[in-house]
N, C-alpha and C positions, 0 to 999 in steps of 0.2 A: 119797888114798893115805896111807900111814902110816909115812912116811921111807922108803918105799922104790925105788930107782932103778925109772922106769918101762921094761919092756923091750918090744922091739916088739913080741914076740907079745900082750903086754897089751893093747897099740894094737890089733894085730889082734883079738882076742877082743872087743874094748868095740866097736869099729867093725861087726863081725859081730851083735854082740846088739845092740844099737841099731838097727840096720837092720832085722836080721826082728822084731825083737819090737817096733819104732815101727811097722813096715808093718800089723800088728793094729787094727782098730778098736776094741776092747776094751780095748786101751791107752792110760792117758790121762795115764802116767809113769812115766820110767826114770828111777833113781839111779843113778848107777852109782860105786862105788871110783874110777874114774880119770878122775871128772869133779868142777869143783870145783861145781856146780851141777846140777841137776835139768834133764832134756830132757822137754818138757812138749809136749803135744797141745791142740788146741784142738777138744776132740768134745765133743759132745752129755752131760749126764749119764747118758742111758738107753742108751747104746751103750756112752761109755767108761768101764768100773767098775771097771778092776784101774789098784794102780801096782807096779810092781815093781822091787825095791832088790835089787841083787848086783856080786858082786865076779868080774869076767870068769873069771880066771884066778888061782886063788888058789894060794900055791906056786910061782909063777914064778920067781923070784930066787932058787929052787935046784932049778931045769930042769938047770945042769951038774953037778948033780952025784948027775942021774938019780934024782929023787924022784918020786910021784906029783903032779899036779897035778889044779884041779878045778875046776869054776865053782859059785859059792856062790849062792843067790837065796832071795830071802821073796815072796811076792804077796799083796798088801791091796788087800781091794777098797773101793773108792772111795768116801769119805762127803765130805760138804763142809768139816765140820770138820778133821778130818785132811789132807783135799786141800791145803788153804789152809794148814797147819801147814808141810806138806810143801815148799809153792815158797814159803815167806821165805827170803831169802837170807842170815841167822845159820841153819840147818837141826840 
């Protein structure tokens, strides 16, 4: 996060994409904005080839005062170079 108070629908949105987009076999990593770490999969390299980094709900912390909001996302697919770049924990 980037100083900013985390609100619940945040929680909700990061909780939501993590769940369907870890349920993927294809997935073999979520970054997310409001985690301070990488949720990693232990799949195969021929099955799991994307990671994907996004910010659940971007615009949250000015939901009152009726802006739009949106979910941000990049998908890179999977080399071992990068993979490995990806889960050190300095990121």
């Amino acid at each position: 996060m980037q100083g900013e108070a985390q609100q619940k629908l945040d929680v909700y949105a990061n909780q939501a994409l993590l769940h369907c987009l870890g349920a993927r076999e294809s997935v073999v990593a979520l970054v997310s904005e409001e985690n301070e770490q990488p949720v990693t999969f232990d799949r195969a390299f021929e099955t799991g080839k994307y990671v994907i980094v996004f910010d659940p709900l971007d615009g949250s912390s000015n939901i009152d005062v009726n802006v739009n909001v949106g979910t941000i996302f990049s998908i890179f697919r999977r080399s071992r170079h990068r993979y490995r770049h990806l889960c050190r924990t300095n990121r």
